[in-house]
Gaussian input, Z-matrix of N, CA and C with variables (Angstrom, degrees):
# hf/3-21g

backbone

0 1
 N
 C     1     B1
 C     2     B2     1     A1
 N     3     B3     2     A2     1     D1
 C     4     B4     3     A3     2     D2
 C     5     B5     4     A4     3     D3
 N     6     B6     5     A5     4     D4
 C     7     B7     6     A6     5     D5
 C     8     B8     7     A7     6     D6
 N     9     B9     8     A8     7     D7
 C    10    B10     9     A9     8     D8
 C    11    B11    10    A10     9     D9
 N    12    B12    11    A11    10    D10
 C    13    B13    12    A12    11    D11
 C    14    B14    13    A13    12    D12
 N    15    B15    14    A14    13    D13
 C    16    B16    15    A15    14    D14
 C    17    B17    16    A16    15    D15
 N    18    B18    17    A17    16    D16
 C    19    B19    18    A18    17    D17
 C    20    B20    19    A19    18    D18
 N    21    B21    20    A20    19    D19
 C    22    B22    21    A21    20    D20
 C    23    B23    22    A22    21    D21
 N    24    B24    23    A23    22    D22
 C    25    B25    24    A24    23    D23
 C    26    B26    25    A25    24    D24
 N    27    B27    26    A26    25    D25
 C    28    B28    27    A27    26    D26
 C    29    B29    28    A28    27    D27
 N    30    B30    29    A29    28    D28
 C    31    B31    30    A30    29    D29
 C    32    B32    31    A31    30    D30
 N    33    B33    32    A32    31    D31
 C    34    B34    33    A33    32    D32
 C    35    B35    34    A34    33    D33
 N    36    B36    35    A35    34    D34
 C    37    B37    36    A36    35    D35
 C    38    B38    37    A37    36    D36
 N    39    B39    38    A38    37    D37
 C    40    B40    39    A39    38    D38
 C    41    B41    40    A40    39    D39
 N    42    B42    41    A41    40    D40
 C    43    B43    42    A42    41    D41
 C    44    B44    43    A43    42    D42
 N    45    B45    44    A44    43    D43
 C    46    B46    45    A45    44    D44
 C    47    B47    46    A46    45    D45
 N    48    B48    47    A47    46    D46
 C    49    B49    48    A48    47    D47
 C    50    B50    49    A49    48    D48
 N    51    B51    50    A50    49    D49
 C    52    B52    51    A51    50    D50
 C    53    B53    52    A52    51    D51
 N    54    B54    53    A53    52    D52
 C    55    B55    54    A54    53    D53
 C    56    B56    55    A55    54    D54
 N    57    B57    56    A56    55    D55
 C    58    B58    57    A57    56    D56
 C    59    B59    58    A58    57    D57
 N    60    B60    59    A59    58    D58
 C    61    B61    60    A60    59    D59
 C    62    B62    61    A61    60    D60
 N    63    B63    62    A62    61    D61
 C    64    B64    63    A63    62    D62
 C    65    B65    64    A64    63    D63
 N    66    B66    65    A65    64    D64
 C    67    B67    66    A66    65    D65
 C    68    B68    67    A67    66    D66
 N    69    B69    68    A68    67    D67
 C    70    B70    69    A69    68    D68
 C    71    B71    70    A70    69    D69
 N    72    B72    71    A71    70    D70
 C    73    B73    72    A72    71    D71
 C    74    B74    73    A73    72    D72
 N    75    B75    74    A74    73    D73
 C    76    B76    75    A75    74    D74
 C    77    B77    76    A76    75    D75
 N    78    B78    77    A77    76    D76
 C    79    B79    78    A78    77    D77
 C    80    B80    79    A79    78    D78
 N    81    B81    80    A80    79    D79
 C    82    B82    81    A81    80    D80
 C    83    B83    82    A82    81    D81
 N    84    B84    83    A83    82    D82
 C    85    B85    84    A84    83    D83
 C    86    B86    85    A85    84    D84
 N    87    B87    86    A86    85    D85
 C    88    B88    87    A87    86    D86
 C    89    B89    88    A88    87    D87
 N    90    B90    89    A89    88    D88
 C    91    B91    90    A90    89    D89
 C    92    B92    91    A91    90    D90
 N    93    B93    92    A92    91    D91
 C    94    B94    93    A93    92    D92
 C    95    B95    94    A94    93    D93
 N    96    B96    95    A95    94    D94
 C    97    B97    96    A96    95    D95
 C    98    B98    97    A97    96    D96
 N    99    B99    98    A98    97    D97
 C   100   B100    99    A99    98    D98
 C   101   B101   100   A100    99    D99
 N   102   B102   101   A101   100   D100
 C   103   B103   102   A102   101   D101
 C   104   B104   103   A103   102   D102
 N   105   B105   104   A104   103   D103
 C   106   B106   105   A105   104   D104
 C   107   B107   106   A106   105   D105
 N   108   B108   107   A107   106   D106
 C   109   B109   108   A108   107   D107
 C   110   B110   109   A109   108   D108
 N   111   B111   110   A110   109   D109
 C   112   B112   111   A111   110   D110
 C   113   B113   112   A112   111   D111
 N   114   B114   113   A113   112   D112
 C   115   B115   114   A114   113   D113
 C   116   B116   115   A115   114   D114
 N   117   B117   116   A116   115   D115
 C   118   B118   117   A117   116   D116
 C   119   B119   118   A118   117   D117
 N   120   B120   119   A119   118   D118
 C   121   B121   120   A120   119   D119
 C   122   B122   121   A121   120   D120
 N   123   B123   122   A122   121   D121
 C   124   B124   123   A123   122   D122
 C   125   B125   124   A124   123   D123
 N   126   B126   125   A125   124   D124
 C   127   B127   126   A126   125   D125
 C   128   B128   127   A127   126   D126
 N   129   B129   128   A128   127   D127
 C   130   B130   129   A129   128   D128
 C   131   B131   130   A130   129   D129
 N   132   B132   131   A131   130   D130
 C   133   B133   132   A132   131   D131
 C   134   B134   133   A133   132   D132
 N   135   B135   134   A134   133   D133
 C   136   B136   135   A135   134   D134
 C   137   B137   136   A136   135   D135
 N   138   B138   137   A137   136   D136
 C   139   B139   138   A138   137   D137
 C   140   B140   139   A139   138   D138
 N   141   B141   140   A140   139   D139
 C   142   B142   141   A141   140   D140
 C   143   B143   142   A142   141   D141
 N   144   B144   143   A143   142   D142
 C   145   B145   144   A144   143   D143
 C   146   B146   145   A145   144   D144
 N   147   B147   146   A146   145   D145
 C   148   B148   147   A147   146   D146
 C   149   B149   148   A148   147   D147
 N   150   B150   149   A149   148   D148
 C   151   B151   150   A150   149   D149
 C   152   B152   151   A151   150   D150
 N   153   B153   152   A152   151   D151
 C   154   B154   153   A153   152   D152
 C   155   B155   154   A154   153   D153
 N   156   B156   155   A155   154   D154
 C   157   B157   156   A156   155   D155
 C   158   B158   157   A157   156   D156
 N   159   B159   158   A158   157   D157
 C   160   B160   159   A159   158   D158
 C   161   B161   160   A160   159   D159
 N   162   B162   161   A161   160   D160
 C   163   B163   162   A162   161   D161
 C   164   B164   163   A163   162   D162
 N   165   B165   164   A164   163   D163
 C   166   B166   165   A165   164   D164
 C   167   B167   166   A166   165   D165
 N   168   B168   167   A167   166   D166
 C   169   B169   168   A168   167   D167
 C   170   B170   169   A169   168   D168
 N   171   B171   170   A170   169   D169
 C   172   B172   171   A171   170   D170
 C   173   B173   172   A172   171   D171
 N   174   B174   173   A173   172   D172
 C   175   B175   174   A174   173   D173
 C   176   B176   175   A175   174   D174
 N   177   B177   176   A176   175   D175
 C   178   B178   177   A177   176   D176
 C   179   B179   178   A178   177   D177
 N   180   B180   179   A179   178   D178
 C   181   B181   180   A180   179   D179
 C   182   B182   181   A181   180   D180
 N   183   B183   182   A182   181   D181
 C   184   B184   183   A183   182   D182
 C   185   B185   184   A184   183   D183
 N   186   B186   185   A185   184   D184
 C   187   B187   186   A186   185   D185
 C   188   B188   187   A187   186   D186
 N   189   B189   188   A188   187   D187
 C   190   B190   189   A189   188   D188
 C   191   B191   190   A190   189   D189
 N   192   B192   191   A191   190   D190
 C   193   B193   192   A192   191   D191
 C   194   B194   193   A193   192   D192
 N   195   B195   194   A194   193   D193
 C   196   B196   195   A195   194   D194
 C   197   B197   196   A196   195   D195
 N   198   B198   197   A197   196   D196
 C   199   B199   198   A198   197   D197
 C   200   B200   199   A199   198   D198
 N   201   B201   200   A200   199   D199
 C   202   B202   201   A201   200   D200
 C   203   B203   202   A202   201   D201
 N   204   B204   203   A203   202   D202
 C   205   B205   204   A204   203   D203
 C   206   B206   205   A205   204   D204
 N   207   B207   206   A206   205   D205
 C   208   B208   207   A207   206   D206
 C   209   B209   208   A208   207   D207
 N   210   B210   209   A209   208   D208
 C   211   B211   210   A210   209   D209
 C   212   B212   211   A211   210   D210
 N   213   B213   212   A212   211   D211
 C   214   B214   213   A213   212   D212
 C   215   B215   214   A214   213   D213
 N   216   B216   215   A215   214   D214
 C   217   B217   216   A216   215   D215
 C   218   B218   217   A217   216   D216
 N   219   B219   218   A218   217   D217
 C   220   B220   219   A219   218   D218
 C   221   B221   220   A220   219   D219
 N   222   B222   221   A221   220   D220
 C   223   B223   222   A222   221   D221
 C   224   B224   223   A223   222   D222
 N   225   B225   224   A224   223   D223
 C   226   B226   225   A225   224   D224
 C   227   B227   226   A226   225   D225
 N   228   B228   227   A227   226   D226
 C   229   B229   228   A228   227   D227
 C   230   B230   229   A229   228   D228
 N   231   B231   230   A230   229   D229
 C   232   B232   231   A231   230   D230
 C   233   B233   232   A232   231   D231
 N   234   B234   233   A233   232   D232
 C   235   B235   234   A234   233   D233
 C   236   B236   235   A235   234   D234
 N   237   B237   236   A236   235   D235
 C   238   B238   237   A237   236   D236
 C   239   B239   238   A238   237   D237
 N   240   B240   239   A239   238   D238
 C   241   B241   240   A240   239   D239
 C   242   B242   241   A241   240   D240
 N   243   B243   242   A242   241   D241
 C   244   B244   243   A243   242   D242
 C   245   B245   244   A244   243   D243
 N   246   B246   245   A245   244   D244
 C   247   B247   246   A246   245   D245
 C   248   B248   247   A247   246   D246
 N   249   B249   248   A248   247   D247
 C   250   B250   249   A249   248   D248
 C   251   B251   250   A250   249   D249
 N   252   B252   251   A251   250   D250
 C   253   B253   252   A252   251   D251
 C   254   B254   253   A253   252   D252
 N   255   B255   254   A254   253   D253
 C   256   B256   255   A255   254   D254
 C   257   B257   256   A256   255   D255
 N   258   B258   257   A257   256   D256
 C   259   B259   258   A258   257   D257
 C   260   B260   259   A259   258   D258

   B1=1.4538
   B2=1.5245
   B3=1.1254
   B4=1.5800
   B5=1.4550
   B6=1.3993
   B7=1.3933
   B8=1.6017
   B9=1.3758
   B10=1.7681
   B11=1.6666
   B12=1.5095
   B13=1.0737
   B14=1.6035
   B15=1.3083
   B16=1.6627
   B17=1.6491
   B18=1.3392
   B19=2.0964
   B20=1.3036
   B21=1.7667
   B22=1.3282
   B23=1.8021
   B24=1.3972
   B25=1.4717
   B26=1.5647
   B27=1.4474
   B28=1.6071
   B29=1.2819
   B30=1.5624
   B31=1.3639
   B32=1.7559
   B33=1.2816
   B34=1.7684
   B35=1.6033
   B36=1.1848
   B37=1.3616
   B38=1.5801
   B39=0.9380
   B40=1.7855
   B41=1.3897
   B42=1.4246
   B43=1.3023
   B44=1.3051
   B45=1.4834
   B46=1.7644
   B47=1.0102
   B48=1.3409
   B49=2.0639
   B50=1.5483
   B51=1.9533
   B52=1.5413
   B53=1.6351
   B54=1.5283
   B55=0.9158
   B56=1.4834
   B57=1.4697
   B58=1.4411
   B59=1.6326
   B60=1.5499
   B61=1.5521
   B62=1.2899
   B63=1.5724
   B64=1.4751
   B65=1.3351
   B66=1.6602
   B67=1.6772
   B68=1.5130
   B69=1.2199
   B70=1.9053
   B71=1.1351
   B72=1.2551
   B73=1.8770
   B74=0.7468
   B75=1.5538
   B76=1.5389
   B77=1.6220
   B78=1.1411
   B79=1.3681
   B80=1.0131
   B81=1.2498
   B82=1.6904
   B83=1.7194
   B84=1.0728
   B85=1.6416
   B86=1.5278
   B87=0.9423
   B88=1.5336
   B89=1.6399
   B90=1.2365
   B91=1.3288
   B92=2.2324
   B93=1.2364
   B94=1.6156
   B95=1.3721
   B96=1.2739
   B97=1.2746
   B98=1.8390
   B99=1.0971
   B100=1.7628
   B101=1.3009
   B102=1.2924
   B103=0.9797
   B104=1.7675
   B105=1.5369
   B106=1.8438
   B107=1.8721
   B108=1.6395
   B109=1.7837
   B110=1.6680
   B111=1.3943
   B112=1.2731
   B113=1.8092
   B114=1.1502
   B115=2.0289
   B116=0.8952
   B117=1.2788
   B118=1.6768
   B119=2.0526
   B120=0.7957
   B121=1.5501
   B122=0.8127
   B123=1.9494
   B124=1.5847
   B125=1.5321
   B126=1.0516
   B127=1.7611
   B128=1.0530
   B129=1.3761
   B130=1.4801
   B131=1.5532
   B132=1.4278
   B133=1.4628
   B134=1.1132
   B135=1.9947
   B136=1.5969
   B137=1.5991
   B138=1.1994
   B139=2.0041
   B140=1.6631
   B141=0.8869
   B142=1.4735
   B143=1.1746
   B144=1.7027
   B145=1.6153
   B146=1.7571
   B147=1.2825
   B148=1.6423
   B149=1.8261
   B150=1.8533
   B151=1.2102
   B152=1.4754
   B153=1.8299
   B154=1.5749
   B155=1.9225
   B156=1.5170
   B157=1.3546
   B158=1.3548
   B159=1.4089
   B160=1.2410
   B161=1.6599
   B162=1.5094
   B163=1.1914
   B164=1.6639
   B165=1.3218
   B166=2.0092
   B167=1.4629
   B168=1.3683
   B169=1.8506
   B170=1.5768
   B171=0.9716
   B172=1.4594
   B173=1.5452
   B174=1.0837
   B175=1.6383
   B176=1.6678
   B177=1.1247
   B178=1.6141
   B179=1.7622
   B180=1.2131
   B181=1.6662
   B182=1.5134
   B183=1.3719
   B184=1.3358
   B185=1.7346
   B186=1.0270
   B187=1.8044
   B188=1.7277
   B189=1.3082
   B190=1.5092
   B191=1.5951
   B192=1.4026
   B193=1.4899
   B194=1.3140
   B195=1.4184
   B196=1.0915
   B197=1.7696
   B198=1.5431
   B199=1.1009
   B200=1.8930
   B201=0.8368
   B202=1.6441
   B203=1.9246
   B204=1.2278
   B205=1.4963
   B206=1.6106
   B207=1.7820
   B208=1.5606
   B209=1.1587
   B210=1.4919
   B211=1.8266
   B212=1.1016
   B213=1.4743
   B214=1.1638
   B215=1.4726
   B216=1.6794
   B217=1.3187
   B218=1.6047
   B219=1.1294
   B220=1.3405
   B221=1.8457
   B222=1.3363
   B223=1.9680
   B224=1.3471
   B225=1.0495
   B226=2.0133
   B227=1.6888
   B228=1.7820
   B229=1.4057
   B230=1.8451
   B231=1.2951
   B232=1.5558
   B233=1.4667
   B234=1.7424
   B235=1.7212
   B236=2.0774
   B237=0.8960
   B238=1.7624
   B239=1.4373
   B240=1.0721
   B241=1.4459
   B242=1.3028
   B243=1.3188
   B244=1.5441
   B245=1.4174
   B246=0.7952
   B247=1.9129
   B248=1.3102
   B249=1.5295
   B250=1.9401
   B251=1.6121
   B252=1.0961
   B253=1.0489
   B254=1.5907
   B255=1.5313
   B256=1.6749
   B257=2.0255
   B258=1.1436
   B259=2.0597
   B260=1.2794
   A1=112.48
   A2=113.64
   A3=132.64
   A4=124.58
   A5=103.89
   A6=113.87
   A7=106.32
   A8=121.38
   A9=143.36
   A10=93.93
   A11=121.18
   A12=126.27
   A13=95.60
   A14=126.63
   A15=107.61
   A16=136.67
   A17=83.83
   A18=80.20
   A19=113.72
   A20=100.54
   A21=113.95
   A22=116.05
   A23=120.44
   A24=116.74
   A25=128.52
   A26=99.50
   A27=122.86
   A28=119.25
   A29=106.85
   A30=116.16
   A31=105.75
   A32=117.23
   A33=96.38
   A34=119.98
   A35=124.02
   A36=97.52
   A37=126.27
   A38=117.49
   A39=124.54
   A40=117.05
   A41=129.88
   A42=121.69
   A43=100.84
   A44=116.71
   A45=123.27
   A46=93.52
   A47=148.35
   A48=122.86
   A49=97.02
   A50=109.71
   A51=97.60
   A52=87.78
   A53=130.80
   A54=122.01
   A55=134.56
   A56=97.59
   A57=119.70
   A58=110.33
   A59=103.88
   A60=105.35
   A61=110.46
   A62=101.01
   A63=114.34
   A64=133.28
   A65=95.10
   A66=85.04
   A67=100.66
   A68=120.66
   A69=142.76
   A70=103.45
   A71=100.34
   A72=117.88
   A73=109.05
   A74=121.34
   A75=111.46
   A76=141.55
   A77=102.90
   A78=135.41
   A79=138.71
   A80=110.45
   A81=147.65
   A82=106.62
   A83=114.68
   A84=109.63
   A85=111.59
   A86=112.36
   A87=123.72
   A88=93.60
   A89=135.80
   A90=132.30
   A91=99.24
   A92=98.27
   A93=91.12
   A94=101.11
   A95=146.15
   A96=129.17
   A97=109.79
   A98=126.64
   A99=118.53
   A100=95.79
   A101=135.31
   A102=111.58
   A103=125.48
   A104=93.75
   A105=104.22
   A106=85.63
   A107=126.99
   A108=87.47
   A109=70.68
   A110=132.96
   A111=125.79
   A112=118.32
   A113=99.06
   A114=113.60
   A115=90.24
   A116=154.28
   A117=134.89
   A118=94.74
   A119=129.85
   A120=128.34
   A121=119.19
   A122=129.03
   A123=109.58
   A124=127.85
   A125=90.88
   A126=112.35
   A127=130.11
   A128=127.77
   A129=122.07
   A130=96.00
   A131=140.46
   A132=150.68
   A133=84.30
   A134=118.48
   A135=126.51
   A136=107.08
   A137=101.26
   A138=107.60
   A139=92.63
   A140=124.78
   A141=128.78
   A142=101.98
   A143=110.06
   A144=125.42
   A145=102.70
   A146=111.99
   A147=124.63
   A148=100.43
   A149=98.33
   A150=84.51
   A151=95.77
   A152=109.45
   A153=104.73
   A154=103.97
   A155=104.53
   A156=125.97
   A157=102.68
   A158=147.03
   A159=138.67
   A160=129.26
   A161=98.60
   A162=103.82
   A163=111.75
   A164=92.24
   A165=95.06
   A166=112.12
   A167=100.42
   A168=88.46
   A169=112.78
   A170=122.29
   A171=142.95
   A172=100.36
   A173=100.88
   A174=105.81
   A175=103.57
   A176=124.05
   A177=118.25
   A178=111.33
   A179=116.93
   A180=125.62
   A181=88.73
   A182=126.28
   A183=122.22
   A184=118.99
   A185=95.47
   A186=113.80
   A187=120.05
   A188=110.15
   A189=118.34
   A190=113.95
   A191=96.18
   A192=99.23
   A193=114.72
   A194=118.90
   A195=129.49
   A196=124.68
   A197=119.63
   A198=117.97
   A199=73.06
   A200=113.67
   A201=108.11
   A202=100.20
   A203=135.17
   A204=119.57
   A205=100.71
   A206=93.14
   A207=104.74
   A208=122.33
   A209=103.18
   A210=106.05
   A211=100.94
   A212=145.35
   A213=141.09
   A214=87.14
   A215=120.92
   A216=111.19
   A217=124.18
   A218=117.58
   A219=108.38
   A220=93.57
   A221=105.19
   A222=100.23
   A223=116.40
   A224=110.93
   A225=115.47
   A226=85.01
   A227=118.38
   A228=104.23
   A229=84.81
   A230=130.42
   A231=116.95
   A232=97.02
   A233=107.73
   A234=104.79
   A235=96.13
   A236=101.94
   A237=109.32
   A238=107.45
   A239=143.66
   A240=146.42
   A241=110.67
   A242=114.09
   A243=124.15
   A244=100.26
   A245=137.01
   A246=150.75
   A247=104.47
   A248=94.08
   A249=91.86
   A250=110.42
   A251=133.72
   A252=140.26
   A253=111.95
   A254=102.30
   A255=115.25
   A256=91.31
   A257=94.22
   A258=89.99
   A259=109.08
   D1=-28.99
   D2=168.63
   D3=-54.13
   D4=-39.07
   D5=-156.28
   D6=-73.31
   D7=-45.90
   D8=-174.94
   D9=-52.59
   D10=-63.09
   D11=-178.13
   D12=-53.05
   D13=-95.74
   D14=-164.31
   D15=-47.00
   D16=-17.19
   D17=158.21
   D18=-57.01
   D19=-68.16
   D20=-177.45
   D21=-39.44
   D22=-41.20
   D23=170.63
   D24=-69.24
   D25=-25.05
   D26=162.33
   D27=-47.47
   D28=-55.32
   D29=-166.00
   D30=-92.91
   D31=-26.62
   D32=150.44
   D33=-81.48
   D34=-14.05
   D35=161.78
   D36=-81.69
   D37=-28.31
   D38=153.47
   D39=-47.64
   D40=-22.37
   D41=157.23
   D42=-53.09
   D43=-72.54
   D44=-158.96
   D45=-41.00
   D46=7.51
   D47=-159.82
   D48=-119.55
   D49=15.70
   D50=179.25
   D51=-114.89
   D52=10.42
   D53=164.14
   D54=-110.44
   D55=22.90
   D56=166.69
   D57=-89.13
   D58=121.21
   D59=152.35
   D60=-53.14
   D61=119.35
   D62=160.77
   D63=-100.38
   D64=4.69
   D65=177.89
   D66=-117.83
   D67=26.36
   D68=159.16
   D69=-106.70
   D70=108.28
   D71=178.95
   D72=-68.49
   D73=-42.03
   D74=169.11
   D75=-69.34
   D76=-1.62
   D77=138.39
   D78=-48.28
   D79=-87.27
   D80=173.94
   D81=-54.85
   D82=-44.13
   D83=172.16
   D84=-64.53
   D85=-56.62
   D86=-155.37
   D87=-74.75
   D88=-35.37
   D89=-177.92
   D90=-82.21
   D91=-35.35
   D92=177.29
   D93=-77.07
   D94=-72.81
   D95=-166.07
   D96=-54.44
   D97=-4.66
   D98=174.08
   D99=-87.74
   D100=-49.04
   D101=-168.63
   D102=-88.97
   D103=7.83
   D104=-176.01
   D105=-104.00
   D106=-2.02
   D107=-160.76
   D108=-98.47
   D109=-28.59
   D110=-152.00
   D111=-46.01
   D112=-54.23
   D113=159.34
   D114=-70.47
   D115=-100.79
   D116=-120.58
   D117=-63.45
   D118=-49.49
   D119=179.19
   D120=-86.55
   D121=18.27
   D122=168.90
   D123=52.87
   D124=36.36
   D125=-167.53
   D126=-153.85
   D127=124.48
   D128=-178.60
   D129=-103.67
   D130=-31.00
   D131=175.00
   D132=-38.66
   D133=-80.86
   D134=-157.96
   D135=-40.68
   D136=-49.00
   D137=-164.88
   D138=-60.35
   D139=-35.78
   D140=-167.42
   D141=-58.05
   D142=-69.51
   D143=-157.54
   D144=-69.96
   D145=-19.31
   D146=-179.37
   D147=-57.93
   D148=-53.88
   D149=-141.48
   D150=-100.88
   D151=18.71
   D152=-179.76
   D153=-91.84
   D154=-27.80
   D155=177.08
   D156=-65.37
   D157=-58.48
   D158=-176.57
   D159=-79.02
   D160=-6.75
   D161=176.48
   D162=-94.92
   D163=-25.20
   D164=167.50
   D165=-78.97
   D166=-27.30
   D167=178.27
   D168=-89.20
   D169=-22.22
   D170=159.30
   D171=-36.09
   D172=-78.71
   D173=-167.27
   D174=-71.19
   D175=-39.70
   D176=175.28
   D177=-61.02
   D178=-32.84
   D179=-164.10
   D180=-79.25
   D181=-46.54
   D182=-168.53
   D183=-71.77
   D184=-7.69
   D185=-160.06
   D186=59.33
   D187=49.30
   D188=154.62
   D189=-134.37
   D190=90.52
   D191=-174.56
   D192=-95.49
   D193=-9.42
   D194=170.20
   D195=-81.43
   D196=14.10
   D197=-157.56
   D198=-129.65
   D199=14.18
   D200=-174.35
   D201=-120.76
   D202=103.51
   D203=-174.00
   D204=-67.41
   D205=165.66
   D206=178.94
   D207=-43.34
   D208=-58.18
   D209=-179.19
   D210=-72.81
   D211=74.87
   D212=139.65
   D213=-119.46
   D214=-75.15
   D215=177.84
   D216=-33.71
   D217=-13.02
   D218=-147.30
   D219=-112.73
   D220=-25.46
   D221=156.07
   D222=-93.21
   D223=-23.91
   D224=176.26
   D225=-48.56
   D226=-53.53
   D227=-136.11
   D228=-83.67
   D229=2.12
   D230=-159.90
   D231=-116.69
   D232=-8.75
   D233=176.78
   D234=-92.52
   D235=-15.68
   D236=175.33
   D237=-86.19
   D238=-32.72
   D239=153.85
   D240=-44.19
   D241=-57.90
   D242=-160.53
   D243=-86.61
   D244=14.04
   D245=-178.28
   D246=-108.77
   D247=-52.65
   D248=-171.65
   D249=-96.99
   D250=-4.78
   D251=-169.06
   D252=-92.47
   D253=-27.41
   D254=-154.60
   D255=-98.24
   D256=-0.64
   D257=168.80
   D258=-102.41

C-alpha cells in the first residue's frame, strides 16, 4: 500500500532536479548526491543531511559563502554533529 505513494513522491521530486543548475557544481553535486544517497541509505533524512552538508561546504570551499543562507550552515553544522556524535 506504501509503495504507489512513494513513486508518486519520487516522481515530484524528480521534477525539482530540472531546476537545478547543472553546470554549478556547487549546485549540481549537492542536489546529485541527495538524490543518489536517498536509495542507497534507505533514507530520505540521510539524502537530506548529505546534501545540506555538501552544499555548505560547496559554497564555503569555493569562496561564496554568502550565496549559501545561514540556516543552511546552521543544519549542515547540526546534521554533522548528529553523524559524529551518534558513534
Amino acid at each position: 500500500m506504501v509503495a504507489p505513494a512513494l513513486i508518486f513522491v519520487g516522481a515530484l521530486m524528480m521534477r525539482a532536479a530540472r531546476d537545478i543548475d547543472w553546470d554549478d557544481l556547487t549546485e549540481a553535486l549537492p542536489g546529485f548526491l541527495t538524490m543518489v544517497t536517498m536509495p542507497f541509505a534507505f533514507s530520505i533524512s540521510a539524502g537530506i543531511a548529505v546534501g545540506f552538508i555538501t552544499y555548505a561546504f560547496g559554497k564555503l570551499a569555493t569562496g561564496r559563502p554568502r550565496q549559501c543562507p545561514v540556516i543552511v550552515y546552521v543544519f549542515a553544522a547540526l546534521f554533522i554533529l548528529r553523524y559524529v556524535l551518534a558513534r
